[in-house]
C-alpha positions as CSV (number, residue, x, y, z in Angstrom):
1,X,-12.8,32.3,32.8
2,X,-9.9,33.0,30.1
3,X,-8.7,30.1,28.4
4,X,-5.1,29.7,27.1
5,X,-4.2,26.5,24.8
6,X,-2.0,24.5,26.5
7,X,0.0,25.0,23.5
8,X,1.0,28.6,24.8
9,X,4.3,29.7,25.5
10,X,5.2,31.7,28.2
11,X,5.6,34.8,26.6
12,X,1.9,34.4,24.7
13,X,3.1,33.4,21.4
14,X,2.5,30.0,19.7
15,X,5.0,27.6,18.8
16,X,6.1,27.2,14.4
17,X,3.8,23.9,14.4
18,X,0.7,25.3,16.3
19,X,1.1,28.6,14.5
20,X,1.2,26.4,11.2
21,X,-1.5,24.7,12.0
22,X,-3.4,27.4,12.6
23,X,-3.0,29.4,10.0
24,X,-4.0,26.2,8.1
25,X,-6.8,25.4,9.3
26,X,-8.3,29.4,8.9
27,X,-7.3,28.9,5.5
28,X,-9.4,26.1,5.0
29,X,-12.2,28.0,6.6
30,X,-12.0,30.7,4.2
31,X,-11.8,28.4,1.4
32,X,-15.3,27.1,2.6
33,X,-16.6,30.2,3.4
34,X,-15.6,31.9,-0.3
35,X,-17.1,28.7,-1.9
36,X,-20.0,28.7,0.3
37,X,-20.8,32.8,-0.6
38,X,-20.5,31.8,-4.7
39,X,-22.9,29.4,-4.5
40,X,-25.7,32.1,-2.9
41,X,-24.5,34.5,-5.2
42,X,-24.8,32.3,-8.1
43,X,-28.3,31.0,-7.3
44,X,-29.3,35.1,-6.4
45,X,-27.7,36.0,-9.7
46,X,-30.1,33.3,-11.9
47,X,-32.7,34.1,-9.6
48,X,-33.2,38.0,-10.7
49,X,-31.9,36.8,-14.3
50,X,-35.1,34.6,-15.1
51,X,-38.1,32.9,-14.1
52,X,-38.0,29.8,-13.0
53,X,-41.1,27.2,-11.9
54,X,-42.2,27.3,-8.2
55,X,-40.6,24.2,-7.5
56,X,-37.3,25.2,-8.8
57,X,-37.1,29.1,-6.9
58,X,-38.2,26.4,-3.6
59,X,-35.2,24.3,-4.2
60,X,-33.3,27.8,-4.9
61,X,-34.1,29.2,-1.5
62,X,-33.4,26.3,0.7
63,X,-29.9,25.4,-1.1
64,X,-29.4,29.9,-0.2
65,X,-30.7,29.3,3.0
66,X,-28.9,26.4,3.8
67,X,-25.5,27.8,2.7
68,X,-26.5,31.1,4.9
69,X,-26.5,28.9,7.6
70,X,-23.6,27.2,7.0
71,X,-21.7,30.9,6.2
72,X,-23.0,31.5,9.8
73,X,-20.8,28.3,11.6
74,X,-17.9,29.2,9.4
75,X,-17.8,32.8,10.8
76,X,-17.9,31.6,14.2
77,X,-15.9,29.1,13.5
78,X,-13.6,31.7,12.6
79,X,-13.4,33.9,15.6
80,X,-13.2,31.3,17.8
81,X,-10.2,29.9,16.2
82,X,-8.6,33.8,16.5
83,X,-9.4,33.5,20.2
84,X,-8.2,30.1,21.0
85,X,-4.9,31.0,19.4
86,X,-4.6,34.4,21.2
87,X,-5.9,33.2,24.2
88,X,-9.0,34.9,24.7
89,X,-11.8,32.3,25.0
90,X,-13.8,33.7,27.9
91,X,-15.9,30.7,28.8
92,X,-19.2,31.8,30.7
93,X,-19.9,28.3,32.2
94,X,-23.1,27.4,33.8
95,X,-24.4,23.9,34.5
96,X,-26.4,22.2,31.3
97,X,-28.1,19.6,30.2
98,X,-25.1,17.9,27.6
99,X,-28.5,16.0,25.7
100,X,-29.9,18.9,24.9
101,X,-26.8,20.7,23.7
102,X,-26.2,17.6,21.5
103,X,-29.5,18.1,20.1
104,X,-29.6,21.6,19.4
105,X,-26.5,20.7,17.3
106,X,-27.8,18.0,15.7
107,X,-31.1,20.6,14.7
108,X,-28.8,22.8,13.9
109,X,-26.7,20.4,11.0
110,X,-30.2,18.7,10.0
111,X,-30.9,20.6,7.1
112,X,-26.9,20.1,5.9
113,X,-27.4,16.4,6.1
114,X,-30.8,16.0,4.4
115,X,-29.3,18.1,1.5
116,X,-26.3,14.7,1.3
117,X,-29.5,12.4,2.0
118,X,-27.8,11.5,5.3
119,X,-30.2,11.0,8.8
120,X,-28.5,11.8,12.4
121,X,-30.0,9.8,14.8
122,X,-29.3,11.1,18.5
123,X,-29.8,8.3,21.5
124,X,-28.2,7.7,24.9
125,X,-28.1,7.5,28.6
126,X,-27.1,10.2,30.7
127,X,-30.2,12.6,31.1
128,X,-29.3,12.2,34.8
129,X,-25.9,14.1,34.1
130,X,-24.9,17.7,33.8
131,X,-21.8,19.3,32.7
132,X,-19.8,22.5,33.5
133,X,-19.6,24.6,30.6
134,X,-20.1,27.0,28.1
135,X,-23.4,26.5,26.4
136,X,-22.5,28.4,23.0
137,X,-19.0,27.2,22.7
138,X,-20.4,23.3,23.5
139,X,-22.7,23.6,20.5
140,X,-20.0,24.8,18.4
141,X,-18.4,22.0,19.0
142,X,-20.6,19.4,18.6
143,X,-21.8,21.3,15.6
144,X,-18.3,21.1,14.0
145,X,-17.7,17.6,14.7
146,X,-21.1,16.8,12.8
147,X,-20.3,18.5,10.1
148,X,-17.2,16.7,9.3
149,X,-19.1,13.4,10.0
150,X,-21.8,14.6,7.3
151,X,-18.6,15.4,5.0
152,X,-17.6,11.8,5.5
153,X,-21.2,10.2,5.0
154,X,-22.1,8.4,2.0
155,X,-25.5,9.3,0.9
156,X,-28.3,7.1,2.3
157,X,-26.9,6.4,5.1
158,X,-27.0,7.2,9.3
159,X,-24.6,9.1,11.5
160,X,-25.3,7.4,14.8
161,X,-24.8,10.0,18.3
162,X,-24.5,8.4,21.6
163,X,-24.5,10.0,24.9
164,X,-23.4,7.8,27.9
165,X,-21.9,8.9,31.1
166,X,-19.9,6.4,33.6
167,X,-17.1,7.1,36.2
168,X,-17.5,11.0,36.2
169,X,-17.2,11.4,32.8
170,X,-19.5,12.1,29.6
171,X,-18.6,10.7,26.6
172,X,-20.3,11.5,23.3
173,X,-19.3,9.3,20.4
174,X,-20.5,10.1,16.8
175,X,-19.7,7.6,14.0
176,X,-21.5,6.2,10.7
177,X,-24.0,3.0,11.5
178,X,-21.9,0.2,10.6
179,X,-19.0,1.8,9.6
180,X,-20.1,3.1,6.2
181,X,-17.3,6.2,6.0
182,X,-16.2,6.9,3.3
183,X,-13.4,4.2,2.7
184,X,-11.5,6.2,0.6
185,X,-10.6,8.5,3.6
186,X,-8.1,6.6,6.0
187,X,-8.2,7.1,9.4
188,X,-5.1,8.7,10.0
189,X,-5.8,11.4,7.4
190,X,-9.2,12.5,8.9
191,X,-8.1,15.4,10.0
192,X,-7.0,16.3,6.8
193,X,-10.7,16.4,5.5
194,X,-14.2,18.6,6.4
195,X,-13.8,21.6,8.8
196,X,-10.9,20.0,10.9
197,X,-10.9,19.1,14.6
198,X,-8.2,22.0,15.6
199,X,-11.0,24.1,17.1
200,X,-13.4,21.1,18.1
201,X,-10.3,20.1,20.4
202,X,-9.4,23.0,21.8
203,X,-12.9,23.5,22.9
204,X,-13.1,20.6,24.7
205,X,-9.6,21.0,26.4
206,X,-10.9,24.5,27.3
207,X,-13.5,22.3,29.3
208,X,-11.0,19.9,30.8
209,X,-12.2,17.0,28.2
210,X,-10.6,15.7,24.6
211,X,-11.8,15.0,21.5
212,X,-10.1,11.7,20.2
213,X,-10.6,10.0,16.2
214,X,-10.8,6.6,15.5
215,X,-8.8,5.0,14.2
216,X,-10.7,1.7,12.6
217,X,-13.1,1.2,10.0
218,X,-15.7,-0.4,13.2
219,X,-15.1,2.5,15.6
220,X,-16.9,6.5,15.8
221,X,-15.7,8.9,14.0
222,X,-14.9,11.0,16.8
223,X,-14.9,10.6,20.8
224,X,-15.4,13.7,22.9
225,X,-14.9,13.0,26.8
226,X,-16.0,16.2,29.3
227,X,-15.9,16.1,33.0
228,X,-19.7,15.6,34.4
229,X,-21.5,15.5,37.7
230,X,-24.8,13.7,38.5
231,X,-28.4,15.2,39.1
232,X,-31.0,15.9,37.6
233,X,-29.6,19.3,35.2
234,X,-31.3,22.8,34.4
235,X,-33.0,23.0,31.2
236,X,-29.5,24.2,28.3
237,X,-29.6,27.6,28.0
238,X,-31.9,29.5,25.4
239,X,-29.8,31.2,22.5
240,X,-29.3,30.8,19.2
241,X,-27.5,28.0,17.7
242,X,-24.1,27.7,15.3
243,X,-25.1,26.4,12.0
């Protein structure tokens, strides 16, 4: 299945805004990306410069390895974003298991929010629910809305992720445990901050679901709503995950 933003004209070009936008938000991502690459270049450059103690070259390679990771989501992140805009998501759906895509992108941000001292604690109650969908484009966006919630965490603290299901719909909601965001950052300028929600959202619209921000100090971060069907689903499919 193609997918074309609603935001589409007729003649497959995007409006000023959504062009804007876009072109935004990829500049953001290469921002991260750049800054992302000089920190593994830096630590590689001190590495073959001079010795350092065991514990030290450790802490070297995870904060490398971490940042290879993250290099890894920002790419995809990337693409995706040129698809979406040019309308050439291809979404290869298949029924899964939305708890275990949750997870894999909670696994898959873990070592991201350990480095920021922050725990992601996954609970909920729809195990008997299965959604329609994409399994790699799912976790990308799962995996993009937890990084902006670990951008948002104070350190010490826990990013709580619910999965519930009621009245034919899923709903995951990700938010900090008792509202500890970052209190400097106002609701309505969210958006403005961490890796964005232009291609969280047009993920989920590509699977007939929303991604909605709150908008209150005592309410998630971040809402996402997809279509879902009861029964017992198929294991998610194997494959690597974003980081």
């Amino acid at each position: 299945m193609v997918f074309r933003p609603p935001h589409e004209a007729a003649q497959g070009s995007l409006t000023p805004a959504d062009a804007q936008a876009s072109e935004a938000y990829l500049r953001h991502l290469a921002h991260e990306l750049r800054a992302s690459l000089n920190t593994v270049v830096g630590w590689v450059e001190l590495l073959r410069a001079r010795e350092f103690a065991p514990d030290v070259a450790r802490q070297a390679a995870d904060i490398i390895m971490r940042h290879s990771h993250q290099q890894a989501w920002l790419i995809d992140c990337v693409i995706e974003t040129w698809r979406v805009s040019t309308g050439h998501l291809v979404l290869e759906r298949a029924p899964l298991d939305p708890v275990a895509i949750v997870r894999t992108a909670v696994d898959a941000v873990a070592r991201a929010a350990a480095a920021r001292r922050v725990l992601i604690e996954l609970g909920g109650t729809a195990a008997d629910r299965r959604v329609e969908g994409d399994a790699t484009r799912l976790r990308l966006l799962f995996v993009s809305l937890l990084m902006n919630a670990v951008h948002f965490a104070p350190s010490d603290s826990v990013i709580e992720v619910a999965v519930t299901a009621g009245n034919g719909a899923l709903q995951v909601r990700i938010g900090h445990r008792d509202g500890r965001a970052d209190p400097s950052v106002l609701p309505e300028r969210r958006e403005q901050y961490g890796a964005g929600l232009t291609l969280p959202r047009a993920l989920a619209e590509a699977h007939g679901g929303a991604v909605e921000v709150g908008s209150g100090a005592d309410e998630p971060l971040f809402v996402v709503t997809l279509p879902a069907s009861p029964g017992q689903p198929p294991a998610a499919a194997d494959g690597p995950s974003p980081h």
